[in-house]
C-alpha positions as CSV (number, residue, x, y, z in Angstrom):
1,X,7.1,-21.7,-9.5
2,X,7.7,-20.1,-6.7
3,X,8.6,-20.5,-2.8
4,X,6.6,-20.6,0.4
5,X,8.3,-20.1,3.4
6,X,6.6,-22.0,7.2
7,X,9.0,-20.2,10.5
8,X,7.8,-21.1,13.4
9,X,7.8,-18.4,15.8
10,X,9.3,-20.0,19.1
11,X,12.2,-17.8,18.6
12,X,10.2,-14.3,18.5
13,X,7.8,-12.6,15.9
14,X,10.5,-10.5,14.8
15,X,13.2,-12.9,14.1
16,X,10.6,-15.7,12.3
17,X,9.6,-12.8,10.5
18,X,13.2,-12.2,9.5
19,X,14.1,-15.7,8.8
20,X,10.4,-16.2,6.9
21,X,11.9,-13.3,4.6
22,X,15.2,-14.8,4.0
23,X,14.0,-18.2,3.2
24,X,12.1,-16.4,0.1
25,X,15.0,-14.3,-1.2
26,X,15.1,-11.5,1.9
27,X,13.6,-8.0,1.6
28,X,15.4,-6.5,-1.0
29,X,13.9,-9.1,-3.4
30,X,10.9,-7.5,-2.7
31,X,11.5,-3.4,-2.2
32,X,13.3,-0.7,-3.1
33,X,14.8,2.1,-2.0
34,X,12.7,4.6,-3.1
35,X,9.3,2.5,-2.6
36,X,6.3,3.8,-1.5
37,X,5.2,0.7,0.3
38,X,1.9,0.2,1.0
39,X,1.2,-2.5,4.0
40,X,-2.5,-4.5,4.2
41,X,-3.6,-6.1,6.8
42,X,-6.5,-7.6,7.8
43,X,-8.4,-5.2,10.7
44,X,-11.8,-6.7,10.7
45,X,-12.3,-7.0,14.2
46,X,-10.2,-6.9,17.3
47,X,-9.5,-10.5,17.6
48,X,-8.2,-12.4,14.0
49,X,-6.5,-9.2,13.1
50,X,-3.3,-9.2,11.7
51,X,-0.7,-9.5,14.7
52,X,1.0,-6.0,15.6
53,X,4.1,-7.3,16.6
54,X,4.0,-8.6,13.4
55,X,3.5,-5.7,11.4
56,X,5.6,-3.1,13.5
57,X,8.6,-5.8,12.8
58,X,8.1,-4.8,9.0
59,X,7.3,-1.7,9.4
60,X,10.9,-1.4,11.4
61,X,12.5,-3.5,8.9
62,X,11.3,-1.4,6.1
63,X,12.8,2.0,7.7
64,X,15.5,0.5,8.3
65,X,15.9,-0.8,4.8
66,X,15.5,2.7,3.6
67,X,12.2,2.7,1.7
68,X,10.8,6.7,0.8
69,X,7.8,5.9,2.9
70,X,5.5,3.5,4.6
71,X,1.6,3.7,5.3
72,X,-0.9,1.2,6.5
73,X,-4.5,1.2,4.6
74,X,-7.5,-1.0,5.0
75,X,-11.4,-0.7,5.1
76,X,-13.8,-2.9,7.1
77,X,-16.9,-4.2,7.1
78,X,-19.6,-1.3,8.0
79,X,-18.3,1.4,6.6
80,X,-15.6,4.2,7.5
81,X,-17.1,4.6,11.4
82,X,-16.3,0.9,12.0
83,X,-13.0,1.0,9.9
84,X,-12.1,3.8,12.2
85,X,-13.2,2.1,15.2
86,X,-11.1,-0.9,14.4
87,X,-7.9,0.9,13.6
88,X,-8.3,2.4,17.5
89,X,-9.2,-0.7,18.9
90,X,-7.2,-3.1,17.3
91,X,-3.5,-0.6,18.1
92,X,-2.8,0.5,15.4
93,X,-4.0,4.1,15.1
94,X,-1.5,4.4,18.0
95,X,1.2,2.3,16.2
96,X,0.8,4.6,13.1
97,X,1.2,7.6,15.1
98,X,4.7,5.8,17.3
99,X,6.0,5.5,13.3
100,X,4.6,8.9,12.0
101,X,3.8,6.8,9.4
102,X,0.3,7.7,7.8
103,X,-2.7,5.0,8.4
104,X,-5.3,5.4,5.9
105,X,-9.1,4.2,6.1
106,X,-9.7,3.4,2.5
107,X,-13.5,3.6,2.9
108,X,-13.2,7.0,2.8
109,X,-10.8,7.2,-0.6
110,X,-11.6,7.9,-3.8
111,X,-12.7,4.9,-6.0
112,X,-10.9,4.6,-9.0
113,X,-12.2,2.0,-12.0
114,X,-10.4,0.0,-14.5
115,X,-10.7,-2.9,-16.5
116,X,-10.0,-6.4,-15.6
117,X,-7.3,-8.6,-17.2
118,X,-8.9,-11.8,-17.9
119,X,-12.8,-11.2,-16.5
120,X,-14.2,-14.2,-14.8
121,X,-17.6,-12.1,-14.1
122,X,-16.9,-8.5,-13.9
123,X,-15.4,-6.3,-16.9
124,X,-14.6,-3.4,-14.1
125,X,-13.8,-2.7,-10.7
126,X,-13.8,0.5,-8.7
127,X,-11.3,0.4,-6.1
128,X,-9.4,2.8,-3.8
129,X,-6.6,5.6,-5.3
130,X,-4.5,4.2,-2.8
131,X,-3.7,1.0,-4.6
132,X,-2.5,3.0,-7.3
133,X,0.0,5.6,-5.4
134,X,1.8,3.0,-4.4
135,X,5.3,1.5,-5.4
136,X,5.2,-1.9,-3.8
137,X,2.3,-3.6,-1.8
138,X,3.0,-6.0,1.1
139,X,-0.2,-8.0,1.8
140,X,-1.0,-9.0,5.4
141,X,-3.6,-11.9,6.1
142,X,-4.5,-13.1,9.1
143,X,-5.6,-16.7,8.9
144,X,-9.3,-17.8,9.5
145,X,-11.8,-19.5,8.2
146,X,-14.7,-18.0,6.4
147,X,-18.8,-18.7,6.6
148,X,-18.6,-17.6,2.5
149,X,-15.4,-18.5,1.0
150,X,-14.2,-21.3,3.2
151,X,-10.7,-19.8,4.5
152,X,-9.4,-16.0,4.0
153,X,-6.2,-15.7,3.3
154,X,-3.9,-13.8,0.6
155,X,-6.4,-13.7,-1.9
156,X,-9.3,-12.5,-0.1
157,X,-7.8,-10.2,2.0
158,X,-7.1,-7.7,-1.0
159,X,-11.1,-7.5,-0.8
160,X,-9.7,-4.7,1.5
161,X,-9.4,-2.4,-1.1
162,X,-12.4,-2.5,-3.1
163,X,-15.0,0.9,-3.1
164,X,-18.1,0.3,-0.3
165,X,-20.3,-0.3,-2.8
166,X,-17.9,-2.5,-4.8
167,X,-17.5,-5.1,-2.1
168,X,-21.4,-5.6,-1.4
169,X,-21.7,-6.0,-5.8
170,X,-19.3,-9.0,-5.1
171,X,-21.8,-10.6,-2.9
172,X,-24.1,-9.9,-5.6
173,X,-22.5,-11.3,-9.0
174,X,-20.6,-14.2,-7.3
175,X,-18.0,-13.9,-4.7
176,X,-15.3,-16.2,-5.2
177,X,-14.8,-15.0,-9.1
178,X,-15.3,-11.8,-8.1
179,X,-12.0,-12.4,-6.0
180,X,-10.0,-14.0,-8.7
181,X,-11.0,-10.2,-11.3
182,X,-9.6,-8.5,-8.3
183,X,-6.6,-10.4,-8.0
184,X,-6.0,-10.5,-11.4
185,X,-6.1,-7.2,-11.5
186,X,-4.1,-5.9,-9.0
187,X,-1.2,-7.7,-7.5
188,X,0.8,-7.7,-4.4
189,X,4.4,-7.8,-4.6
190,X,4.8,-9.7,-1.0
191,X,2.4,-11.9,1.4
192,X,3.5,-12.3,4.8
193,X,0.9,-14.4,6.3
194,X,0.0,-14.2,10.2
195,X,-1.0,-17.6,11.3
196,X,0.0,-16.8,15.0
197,X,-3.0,-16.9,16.3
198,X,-5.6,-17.7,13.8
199,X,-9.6,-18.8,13.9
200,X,-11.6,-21.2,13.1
201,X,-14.9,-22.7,13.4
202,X,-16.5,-19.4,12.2
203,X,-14.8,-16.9,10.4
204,X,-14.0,-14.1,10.0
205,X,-15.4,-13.0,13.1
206,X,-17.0,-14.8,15.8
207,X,-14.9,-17.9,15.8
208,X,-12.4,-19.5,18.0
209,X,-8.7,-18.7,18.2
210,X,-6.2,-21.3,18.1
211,X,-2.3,-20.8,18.3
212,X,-0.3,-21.9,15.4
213,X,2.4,-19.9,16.3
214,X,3.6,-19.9,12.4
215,X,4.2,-17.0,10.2
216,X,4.1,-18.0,6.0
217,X,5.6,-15.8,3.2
218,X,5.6,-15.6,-0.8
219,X,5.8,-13.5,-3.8
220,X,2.1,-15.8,-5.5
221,X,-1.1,-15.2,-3.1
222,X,-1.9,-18.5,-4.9
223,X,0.5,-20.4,-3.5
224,X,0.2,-18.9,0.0
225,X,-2.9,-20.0,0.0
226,X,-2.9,-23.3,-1.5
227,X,0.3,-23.7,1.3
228,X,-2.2,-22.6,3.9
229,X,-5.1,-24.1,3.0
230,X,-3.0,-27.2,3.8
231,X,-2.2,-26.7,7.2
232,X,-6.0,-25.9,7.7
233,X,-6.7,-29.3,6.5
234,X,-8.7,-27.8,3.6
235,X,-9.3,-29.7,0.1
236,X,-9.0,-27.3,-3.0
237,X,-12.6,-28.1,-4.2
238,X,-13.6,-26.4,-0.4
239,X,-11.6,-23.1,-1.3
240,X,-13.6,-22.2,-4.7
241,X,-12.1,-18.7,-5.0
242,X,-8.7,-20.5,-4.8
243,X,-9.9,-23.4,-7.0
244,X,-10.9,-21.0,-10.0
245,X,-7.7,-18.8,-9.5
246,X,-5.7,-21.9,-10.5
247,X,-7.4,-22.8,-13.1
248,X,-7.3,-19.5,-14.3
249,X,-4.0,-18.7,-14.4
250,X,-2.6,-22.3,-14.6
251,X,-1.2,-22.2,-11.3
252,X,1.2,-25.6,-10.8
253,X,0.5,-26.1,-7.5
254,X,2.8,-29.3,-7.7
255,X,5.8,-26.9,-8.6
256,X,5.6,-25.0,-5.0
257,X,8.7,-24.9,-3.1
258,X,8.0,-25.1,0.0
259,X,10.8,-24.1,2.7
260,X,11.0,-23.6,6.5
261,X,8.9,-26.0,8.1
262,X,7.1,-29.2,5.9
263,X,3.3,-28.7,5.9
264,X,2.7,-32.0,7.0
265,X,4.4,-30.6,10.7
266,X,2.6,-27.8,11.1
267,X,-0.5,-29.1,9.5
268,X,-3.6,-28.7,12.0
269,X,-6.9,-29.4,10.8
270,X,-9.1,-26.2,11.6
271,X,-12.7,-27.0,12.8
272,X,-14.7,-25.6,9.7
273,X,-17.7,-23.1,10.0
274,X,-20.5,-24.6,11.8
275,X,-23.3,-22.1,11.6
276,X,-25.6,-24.6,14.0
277,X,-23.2,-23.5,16.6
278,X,-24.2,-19.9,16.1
279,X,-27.5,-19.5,14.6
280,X,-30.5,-20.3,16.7
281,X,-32.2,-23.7,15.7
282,X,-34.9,-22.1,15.0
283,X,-33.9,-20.0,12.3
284,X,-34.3,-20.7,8.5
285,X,-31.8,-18.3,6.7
286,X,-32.3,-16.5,3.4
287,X,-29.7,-15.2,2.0
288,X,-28.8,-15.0,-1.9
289,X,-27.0,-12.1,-2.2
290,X,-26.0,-10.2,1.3
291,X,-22.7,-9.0,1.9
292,X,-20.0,-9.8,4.1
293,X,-21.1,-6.5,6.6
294,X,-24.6,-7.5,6.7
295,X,-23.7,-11.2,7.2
296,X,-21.1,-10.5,9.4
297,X,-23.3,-8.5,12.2
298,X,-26.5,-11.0,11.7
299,X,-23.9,-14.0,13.2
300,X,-22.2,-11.7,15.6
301,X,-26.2,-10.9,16.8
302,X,-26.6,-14.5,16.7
303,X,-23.6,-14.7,19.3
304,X,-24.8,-12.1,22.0
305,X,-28.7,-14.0,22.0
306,X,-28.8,-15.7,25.2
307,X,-32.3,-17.3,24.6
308,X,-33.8,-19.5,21.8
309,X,-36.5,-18.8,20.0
310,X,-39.9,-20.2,21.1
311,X,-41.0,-20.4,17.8
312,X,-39.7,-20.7,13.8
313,X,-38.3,-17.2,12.4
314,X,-37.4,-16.9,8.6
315,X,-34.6,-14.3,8.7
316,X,-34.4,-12.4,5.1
317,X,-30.9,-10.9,4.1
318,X,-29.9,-9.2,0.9
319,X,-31.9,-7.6,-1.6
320,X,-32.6,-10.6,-3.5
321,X,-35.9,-12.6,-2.3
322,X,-38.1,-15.2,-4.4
323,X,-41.7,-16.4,-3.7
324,X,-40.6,-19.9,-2.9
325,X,-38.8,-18.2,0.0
326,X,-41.7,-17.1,1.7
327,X,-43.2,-19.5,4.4
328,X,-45.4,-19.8,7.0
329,X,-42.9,-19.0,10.5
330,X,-42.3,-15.3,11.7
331,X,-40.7,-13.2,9.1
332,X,-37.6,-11.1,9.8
333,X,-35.8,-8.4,7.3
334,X,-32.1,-8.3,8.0
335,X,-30.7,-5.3,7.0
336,X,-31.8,-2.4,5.0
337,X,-31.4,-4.2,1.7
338,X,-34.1,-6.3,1.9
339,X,-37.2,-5.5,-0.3
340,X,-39.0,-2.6,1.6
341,X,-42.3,-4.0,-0.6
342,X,-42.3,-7.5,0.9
343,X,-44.3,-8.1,3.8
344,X,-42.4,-9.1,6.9
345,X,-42.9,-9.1,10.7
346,X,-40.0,-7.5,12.2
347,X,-37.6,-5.3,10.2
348,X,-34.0,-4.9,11.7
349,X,-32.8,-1.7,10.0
350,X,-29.3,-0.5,9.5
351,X,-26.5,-1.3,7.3
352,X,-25.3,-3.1,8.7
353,X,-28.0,-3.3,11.5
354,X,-26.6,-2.7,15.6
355,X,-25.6,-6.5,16.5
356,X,-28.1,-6.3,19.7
357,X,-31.0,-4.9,17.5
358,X,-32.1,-8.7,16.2
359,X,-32.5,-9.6,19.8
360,X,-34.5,-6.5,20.6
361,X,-36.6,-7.0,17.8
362,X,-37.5,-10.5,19.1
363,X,-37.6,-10.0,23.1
364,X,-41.3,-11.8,23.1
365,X,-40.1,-14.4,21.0
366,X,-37.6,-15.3,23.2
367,X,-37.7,-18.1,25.8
């Protein structure tokens, strides 16, 4: 098996990066000269983003190293717009362009299929050309919790790369197998893992941020996030993706090496999602098959309503809705996939929908 490295980064982001690297064999372990290295991160917002200063340190230590060429690629959650939005707002874009390094919004690629080694649920997958052009891929989670998959770490941030459509068929034929196909299908050759500043209670937007101030690396995303899922305080039967990754593959978690700092010194319990601290009281959800965009704006609209409801509101999201779902309180569509034959009360177009269109919808509901 393989190591996991814990720095601390009291010293600087750049030199724990450095000595995270080291512990795990350095950077040429990793690279080569001529690479075409691909970097990952996780841009999904402004706050739980991949730390800069993280990634311009390997982006520094990569030229230096020699490598043919470095780009950054990622796609988020609402489509190219919002990718391209992110990339601006989160620093990048302008980081790219300090580099002249290319930054690529891979909701706008071309989607490539192939087959699966070892299908869990899906046979193929359609992701971007990207993935494929390059020589070596570094993957760069931030760490959070998640409302679906319990944390995202190493593992689910390669959802990254998927086609649009690809990501919201996940949500569809079951998420967290979905994630081991893709990870057994595609591989990243490093994981440098930002838990600087990382989130919990809700994830992976609309949480709270709490300072680790640690920075993890490895060669197995399994391992990185078994390691991780640790220092969250996080059983494997809570982490199901992760859960059916090792059984997959065989994974011997007991044979991790783990080097730097112990786990049980760096280990801090994360507050897990709690959507009663988000979502109004009075709201039922139903939701069998949305995606993480759709999802993802309904609890950040959740956030920005400053009233309560005065009265009960079953909010509809996905495309998926059964006749056992349909009661008696006010009836909301979330979303464009929701039947457009079922009768509801409000519908909250868009996909995903404006985060401030639920609470316009329900201004006279409000208290």
């Amino acid at each position: 098996m393989g190591k996991v490295s814990i720095v601390k980064t009291s010293r600087g982001i750049e030199k724990g990066l450095g000595e995270a690297l080291e512990l795990i064999g350095g950077l040429n372990r990793y690279v080569r000269h001529h690479d075409r290295v691909m970097l990952k991160p996780n841009l999904n917002g402004v706050e739980g983003c991949t730390n800069i200063e993280l990634t311009e340190s390997l982006i520094n230590m990569l030229l230096e190293f020699g490598v043919k060429e470095v780009f950054v690629a990622e796609s988020t959650f609402g489509g190219a717009r919002m990718t391209d939005m992110f990339f601006k707002k989160s620093g990048y874009l302008e980081l790219a362009g300090r580099y002249a390094i290319d930054i690529i919004n891979l909701n706008e690629s071309k989607a490539v299929e192939v087959e699966v080694k070892r299908p869990l649920i899906a046979e193929k997958l359609r992701m971007a050309r990207e993935v494929f052009e390059a020589d070596r891929i570094v993957n760069l989670p931030n760490m959070k919790v998640h409302y679906a998959t319990g944390i995202t770490l190493a593992l689910k941030n390669l959802k990254g790369v998927l086609a649009v459509d690809e990501k919201r068929r996940f949500h569809e034929i079951g998420l967290d197998k979905a994630i081991v196909d893709l990870n057994n299908t595609i591989r990243p050759h490093l994981n440098i893992a930002d838990c600087i500043m990382c989130m919990e209670r809700m994830g992976p937007r609309g949480g709270d941020m709490v300072q680790l101030g640690l920075i993890m690396a490895g060669e197995d995303p399994a391992e990185m996030d078994y390691v991780g899922s640790r220092i969250m305080g996080y059983d494997l039967d809570e982490v199901r993706h992760l859960k059916y990754f090792v059984e997959a593959n065989g994974t011997d978690l007991g044979g991790i090496e783990v080097v730097g700092e112990t786990i049980e010194d760096v280990r801090h319990p994360f507050k897990k999602v709690s959507f009663d601290s988000i979502v109004p009281g009075q709201f039922t959800i139903h939701n069998r098959n949305a995606c993480s965009s759709c999802m993802n704006a309904f609890l950040l609209s959740c956030s920005l309503m400053d009233r309560e409801p005065n009265r009960r509101i079953d909010v509809f999201l996905g495309s998926i809705v059964e006749e056992k779902d349909i009661l008696e309180g006010l009836r909301v569509a979330f979303g464009n996939c929701c039947p457009t034959d079922m009768h509801v009360d409000r519908r909250v177009k868009g996909c995903p929908p404006y985060p401030f269109a639920l609470g316009e919808s329900l201004k006279r509901d409000l208290e």
